[in-house]
N, CA and C of each residue as an Amber inpcrd file, in Angstrom:
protein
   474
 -21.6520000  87.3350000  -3.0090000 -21.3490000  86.0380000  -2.4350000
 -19.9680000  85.5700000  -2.9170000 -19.4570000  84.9210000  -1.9240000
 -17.9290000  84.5080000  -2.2000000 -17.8820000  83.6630000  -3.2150000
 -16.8100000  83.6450000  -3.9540000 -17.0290000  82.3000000  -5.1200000
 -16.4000000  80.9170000  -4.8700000 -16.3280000  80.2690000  -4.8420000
 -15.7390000  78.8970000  -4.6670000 -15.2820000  77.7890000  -5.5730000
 -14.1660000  77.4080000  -5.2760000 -13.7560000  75.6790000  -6.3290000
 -13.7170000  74.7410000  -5.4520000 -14.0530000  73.8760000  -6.1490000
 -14.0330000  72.3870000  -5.3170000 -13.1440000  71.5230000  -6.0040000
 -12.3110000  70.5590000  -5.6020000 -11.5650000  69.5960000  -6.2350000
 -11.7440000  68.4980000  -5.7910000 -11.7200000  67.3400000  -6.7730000
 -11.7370000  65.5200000  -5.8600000 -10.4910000  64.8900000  -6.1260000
  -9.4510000  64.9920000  -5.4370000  -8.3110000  64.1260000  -5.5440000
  -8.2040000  62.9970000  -5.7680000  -8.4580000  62.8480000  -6.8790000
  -8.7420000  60.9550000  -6.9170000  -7.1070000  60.1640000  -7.1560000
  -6.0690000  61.0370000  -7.1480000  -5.0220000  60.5660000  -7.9130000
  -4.0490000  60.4340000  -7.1940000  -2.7070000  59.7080000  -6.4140000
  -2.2020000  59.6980000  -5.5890000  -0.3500000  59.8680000  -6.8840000
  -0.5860000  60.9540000  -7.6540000   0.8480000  60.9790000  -8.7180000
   1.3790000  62.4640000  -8.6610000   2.2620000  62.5790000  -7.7210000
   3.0620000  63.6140000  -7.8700000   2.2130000  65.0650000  -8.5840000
   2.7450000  64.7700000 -10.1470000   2.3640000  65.9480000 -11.3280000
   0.7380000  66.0830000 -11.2430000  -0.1290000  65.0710000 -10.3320000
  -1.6780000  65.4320000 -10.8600000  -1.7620000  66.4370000  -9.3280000
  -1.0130000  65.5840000  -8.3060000  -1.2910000  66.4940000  -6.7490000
  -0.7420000  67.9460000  -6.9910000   0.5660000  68.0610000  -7.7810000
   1.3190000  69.3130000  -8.0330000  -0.0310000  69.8260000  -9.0550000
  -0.6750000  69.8000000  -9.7140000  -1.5620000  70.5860000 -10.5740000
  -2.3510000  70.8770000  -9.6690000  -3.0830000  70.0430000  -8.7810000
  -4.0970000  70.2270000  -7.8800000  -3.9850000  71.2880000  -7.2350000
  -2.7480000  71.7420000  -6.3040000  -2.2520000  72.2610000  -5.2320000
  -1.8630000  73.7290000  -5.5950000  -1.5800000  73.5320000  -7.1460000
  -1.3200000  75.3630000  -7.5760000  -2.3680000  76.0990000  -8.0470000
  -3.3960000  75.2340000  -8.5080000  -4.9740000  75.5950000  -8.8940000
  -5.5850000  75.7830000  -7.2260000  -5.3070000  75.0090000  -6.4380000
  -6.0860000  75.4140000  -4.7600000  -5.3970000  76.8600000  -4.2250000
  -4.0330000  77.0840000  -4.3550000  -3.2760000  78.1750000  -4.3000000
  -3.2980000  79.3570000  -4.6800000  -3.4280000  79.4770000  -6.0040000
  -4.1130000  80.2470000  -7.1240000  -5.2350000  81.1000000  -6.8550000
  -6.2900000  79.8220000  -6.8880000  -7.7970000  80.4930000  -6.5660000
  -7.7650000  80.8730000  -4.7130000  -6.6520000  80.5680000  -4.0500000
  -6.6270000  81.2800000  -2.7740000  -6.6480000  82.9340000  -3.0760000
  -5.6470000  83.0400000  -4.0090000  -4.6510000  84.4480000  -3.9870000
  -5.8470000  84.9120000  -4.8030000  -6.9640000  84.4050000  -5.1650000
  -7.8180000  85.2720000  -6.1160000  -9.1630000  85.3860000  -5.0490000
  -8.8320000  84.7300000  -4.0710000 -10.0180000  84.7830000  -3.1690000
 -11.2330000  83.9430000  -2.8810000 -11.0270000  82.8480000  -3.6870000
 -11.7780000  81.7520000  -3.9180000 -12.0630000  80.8750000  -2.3240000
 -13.1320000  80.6920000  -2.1680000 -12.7660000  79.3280000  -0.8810000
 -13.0940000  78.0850000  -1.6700000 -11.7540000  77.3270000  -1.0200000
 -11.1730000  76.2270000  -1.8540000 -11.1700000  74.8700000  -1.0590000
 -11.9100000  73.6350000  -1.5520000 -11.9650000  72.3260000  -1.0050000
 -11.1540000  71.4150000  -2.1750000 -10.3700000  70.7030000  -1.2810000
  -9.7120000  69.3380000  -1.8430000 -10.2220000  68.5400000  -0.9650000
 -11.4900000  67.3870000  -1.8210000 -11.9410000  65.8890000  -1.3740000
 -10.6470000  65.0970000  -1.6870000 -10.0720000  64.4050000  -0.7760000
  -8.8610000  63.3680000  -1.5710000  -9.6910000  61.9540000  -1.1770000
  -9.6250000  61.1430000  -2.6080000 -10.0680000  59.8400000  -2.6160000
  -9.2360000  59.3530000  -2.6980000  -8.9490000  57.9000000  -2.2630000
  -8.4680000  56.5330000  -2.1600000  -6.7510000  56.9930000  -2.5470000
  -6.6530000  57.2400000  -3.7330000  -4.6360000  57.6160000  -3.8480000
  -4.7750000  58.8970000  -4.0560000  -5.6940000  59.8080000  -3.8790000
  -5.0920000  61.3200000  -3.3410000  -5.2580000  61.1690000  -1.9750000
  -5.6380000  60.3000000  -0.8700000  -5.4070000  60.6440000   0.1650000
  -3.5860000  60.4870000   0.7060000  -2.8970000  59.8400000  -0.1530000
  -1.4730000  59.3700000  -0.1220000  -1.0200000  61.1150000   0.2210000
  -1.3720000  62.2630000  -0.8240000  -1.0120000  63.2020000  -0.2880000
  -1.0080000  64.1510000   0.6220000  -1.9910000  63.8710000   1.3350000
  -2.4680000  64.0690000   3.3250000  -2.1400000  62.8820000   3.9910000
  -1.5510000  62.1820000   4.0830000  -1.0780000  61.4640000   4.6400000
   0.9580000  62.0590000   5.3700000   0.5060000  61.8240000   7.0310000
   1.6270000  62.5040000   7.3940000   2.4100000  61.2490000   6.8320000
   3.9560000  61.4170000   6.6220000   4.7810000  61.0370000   6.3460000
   5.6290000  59.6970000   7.5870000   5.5340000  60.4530000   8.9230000
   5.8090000  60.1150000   9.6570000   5.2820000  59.3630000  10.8570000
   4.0990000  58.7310000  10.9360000   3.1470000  58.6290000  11.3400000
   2.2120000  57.4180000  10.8090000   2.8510000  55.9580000  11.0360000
   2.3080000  54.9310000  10.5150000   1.9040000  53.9470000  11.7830000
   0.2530000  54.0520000  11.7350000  -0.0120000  53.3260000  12.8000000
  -0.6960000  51.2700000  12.3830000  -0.0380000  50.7790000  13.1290000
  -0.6280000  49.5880000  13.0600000  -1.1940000  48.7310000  14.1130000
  -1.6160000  49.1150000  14.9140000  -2.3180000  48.7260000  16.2380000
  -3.5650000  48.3440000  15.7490000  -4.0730000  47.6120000  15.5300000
  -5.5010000  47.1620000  15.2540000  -5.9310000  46.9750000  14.2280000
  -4.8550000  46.7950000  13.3060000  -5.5100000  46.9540000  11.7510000
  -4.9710000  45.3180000  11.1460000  -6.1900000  45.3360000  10.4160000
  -5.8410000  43.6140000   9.7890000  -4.3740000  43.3610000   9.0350000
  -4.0050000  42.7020000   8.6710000  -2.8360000  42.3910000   7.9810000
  -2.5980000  43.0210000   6.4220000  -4.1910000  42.9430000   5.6020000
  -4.0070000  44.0830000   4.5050000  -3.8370000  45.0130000   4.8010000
  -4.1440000  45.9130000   5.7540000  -4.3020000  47.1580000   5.9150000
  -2.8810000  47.4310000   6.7520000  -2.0290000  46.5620000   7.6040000
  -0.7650000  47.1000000   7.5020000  -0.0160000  46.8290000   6.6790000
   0.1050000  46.1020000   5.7420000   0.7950000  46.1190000   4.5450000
   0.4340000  47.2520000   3.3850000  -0.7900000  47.7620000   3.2210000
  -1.2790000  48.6140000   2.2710000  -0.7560000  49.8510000   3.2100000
  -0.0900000  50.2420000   3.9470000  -0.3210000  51.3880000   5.4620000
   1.3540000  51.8160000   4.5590000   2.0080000  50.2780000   5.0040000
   3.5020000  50.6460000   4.8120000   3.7220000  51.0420000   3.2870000
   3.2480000  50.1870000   2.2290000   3.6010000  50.1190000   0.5530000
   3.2710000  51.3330000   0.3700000   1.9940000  52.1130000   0.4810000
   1.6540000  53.0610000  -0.2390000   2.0130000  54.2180000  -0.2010000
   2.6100000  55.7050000  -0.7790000   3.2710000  56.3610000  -0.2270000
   2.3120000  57.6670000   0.9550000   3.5810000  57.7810000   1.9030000
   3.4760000  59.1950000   2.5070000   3.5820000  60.1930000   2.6710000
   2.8140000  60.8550000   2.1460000   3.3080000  62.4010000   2.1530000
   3.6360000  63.0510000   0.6760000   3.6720000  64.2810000   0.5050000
   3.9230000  64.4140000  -1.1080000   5.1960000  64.1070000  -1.4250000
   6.5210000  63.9830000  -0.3930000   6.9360000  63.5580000  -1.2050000
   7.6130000  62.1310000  -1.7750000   6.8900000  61.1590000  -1.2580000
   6.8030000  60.3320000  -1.7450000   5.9300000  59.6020000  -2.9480000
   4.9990000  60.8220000  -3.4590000   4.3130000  60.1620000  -4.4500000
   5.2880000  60.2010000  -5.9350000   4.6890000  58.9410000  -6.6270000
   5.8380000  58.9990000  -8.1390000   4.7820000  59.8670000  -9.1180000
   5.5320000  59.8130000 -10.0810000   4.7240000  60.5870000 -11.6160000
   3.9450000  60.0090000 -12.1930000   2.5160000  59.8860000 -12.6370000
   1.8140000  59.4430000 -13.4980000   2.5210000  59.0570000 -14.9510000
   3.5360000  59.2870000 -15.6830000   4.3700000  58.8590000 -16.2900000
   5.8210000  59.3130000 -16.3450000   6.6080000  58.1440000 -16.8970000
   7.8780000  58.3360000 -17.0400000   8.2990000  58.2860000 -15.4660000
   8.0730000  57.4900000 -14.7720000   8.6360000  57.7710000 -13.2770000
   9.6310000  56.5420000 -13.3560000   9.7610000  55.5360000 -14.0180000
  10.9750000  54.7840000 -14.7890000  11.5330000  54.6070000 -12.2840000
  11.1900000  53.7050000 -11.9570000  11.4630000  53.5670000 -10.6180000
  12.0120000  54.6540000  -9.7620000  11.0790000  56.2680000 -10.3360000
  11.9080000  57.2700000  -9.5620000  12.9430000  57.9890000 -10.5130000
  13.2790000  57.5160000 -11.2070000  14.3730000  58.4820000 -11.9490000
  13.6880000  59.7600000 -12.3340000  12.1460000  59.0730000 -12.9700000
  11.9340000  60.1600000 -13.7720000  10.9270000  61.5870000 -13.0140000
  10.9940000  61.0810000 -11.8070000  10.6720000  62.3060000 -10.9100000
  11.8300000  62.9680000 -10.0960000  12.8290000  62.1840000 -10.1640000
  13.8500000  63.3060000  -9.3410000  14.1380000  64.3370000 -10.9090000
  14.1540000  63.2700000 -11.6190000  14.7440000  64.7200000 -12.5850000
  13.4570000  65.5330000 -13.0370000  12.3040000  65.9950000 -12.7080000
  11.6020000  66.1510000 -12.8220000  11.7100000  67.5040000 -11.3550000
  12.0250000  66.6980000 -10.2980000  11.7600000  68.0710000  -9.2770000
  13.3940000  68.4770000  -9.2130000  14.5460000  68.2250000  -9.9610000
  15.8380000  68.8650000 -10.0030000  15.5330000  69.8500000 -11.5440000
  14.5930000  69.4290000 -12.3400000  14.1620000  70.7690000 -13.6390000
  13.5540000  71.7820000 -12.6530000  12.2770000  71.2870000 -11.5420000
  11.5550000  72.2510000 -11.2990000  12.6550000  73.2510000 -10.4840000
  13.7700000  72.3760000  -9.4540000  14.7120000  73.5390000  -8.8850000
  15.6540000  74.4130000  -9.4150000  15.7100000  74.1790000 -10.4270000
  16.7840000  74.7780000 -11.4580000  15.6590000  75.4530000 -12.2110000
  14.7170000  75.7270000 -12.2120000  13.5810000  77.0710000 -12.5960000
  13.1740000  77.6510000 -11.1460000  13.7220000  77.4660000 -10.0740000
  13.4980000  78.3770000  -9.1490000  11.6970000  77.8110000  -8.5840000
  11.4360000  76.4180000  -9.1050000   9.7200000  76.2840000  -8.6420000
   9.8600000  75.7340000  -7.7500000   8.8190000  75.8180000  -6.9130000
   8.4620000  74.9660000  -5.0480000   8.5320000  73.8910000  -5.4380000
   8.8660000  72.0030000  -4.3500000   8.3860000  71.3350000  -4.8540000
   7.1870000  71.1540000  -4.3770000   6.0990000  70.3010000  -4.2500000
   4.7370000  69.8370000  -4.1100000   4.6750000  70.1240000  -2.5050000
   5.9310000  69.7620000  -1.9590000   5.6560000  69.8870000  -0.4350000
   5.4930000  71.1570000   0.0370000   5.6960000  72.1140000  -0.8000000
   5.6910000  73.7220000  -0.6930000   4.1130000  74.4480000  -0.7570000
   4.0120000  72.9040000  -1.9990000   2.3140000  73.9300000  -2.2380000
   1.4430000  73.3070000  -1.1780000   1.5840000  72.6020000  -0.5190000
   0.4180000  71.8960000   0.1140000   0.7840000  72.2500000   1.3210000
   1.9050000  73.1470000   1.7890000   2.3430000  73.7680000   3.3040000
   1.6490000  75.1850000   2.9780000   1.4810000  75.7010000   1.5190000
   1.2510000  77.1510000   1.3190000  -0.4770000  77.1940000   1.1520000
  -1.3220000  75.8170000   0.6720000  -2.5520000  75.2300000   1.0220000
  -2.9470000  75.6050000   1.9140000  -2.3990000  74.4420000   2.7650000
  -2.8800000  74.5520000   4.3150000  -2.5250000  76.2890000   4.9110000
  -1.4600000  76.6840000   5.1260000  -1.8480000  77.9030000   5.4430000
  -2.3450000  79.0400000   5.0090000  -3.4490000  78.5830000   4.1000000
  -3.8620000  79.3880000   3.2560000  -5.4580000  78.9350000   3.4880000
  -6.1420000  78.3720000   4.3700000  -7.0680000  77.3760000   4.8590000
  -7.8010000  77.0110000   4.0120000  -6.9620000  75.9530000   2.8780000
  -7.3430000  75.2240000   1.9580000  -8.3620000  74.2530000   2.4810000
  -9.5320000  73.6460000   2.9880000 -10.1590000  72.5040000   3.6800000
  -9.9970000  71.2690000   3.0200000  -9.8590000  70.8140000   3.4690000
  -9.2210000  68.8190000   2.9160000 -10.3060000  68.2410000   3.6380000
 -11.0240000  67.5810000   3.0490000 -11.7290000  66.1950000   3.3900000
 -11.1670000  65.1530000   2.7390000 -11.1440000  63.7390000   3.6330000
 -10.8060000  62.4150000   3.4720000 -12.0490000  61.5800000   3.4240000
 -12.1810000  61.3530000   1.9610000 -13.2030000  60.3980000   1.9290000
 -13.3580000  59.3570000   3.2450000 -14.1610000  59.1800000   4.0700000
 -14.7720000  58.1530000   4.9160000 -14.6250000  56.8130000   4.1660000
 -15.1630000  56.4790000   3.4540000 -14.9850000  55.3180000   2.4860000
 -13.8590000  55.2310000   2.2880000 -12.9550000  55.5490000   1.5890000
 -11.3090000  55.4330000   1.2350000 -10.5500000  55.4250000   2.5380000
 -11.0650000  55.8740000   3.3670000  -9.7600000  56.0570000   4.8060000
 -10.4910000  54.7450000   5.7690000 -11.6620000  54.2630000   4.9000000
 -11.7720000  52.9520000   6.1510000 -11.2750000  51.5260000   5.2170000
 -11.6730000  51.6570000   4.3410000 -10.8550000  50.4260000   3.1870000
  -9.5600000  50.6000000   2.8540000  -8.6590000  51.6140000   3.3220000
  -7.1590000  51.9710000   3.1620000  -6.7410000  51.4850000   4.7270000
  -7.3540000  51.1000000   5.3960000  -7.4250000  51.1330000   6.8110000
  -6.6410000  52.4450000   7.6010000  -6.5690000  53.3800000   6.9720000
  -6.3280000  54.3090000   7.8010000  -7.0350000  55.2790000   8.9470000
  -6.3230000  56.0780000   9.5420000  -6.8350000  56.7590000  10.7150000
  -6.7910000  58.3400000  10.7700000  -7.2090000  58.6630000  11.2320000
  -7.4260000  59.9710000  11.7210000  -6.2620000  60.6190000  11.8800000
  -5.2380000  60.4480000  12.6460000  -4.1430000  60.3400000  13.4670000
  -2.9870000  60.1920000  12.4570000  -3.0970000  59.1290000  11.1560000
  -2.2780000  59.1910000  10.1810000  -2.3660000  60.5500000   8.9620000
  -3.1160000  61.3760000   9.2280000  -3.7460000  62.3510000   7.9920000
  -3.1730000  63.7330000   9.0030000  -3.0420000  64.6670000   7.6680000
  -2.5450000  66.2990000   8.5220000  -3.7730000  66.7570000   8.9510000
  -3.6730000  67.2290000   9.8450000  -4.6330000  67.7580000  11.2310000
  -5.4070000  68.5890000  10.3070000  -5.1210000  69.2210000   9.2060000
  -6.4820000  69.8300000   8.3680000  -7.0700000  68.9810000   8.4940000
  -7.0260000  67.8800000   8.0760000  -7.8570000  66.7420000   6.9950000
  -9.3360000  66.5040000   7.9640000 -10.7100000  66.8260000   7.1390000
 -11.7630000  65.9870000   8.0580000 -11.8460000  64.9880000   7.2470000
 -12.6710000  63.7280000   7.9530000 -12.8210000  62.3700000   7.1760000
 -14.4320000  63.2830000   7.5560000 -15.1320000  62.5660000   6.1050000
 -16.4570000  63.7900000   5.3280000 -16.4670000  62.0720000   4.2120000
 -18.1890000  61.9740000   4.3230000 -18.4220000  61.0250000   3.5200000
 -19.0610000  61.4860000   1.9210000 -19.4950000  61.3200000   1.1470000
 -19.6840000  61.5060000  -0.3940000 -20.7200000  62.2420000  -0.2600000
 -21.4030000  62.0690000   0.5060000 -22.7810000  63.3100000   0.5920000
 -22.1320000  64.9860000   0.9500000 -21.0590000  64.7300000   1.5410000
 -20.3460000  66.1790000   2.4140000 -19.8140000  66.5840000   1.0320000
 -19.2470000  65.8440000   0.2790000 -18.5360000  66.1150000  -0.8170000
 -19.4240000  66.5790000  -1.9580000 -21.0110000  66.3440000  -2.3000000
 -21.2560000  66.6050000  -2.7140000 -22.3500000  67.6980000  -2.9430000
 -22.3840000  68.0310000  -1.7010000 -23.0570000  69.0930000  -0.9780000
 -22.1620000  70.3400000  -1.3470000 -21.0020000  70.0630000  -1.5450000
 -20.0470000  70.9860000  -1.6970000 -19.5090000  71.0930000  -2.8840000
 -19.5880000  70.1240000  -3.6030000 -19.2820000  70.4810000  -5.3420000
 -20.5810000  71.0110000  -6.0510000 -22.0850000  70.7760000  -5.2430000
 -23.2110000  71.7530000  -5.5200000 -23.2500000  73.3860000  -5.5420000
 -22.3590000  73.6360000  -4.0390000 -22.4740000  75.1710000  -3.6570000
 -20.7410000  75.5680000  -4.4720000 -20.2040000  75.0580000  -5.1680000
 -19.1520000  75.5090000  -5.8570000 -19.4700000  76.2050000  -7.0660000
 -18.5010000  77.2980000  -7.4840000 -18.4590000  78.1480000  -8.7770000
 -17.6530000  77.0390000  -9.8610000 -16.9730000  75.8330000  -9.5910000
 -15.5180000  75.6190000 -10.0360000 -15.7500000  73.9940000  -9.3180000
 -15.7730000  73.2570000 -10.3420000 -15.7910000  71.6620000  -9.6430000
 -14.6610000  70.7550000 -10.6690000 -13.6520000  70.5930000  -9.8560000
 -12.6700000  69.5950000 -11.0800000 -12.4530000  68.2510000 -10.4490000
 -12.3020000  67.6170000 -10.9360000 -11.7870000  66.1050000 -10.9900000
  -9.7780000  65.6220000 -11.2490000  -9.5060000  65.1330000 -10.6340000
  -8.1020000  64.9980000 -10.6910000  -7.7530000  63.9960000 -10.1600000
């Protein structure tokens, strides 16, 4: 039987999505089938970039739509992100070691058929949509998620 990891993205910070994404990568190249649940600020990193809808959504929810970031690479660092400084110099170390940035691993994810679920709960209190998330992404409620950190070899938190 195939082996499997499961991950719950709970974290919407650069360095925790970049850990996430080389551990989903990783256990690709080792053969693993691999789920990332993203909750509430890991969904910031399935979130297309380009692609902000506000047609129907209350006034929190287009203000929380625009503030919060899109896409990986707009997320900051869990520390030292000092308004951004301390992540550009952070992905100008990683280019000057020759490493992907985050947007690399989560293009090498997905074509690697990493499965992404979007918490249901988090994508309706974020007021987001379907339509705003990369076409992997299913919206999968806490039972889907945990149905699946049951049948996993490998269950992390992040």
């Amino acid at each position: 039987m195939k082996k499997r990891m499961n991950l719950l993205l709970f974290s919407g910070d650069y360095d925790k999505a970049l850990a996430a994404l080389i551990l989903a990568n990783s256990a690709k190249d080792l053969n693993l089938d691999v789920t990332i649940f993203c909750a509430f600020w890991g969904l910031c990193l399935i979130r297309k970039p380009d692609s902000i809808k506000v047609e129907e959504k209350s006034l929190y929810e287009k203000m929380f739509g625009i503030m919060t970031p899109k896409g990986p690479d707009e997320l900051p660092l869990s520390k030292m992100n000092f308004a951004g400084i301390g992540k550009k110099m952070l992905t100008e170390m990683m280019e000057e070691d020759d490493a992907p940035p985050l947007s690399a691993f989560l293009k090498g994810a997905r074509k690697k058929d990493v499965k992404f679920y979007a918490c249901k709960l988090s994508v309706e209190v974020m007021g987001l949509t379907q339509d705003e998330l990369i076409e992997e992404a299913i919206i999968a409620d806490s039972t889907t998620y945990l149905k699946d950190a049951l049948d996993s070899d490998i269950q992390l938190f992040i």
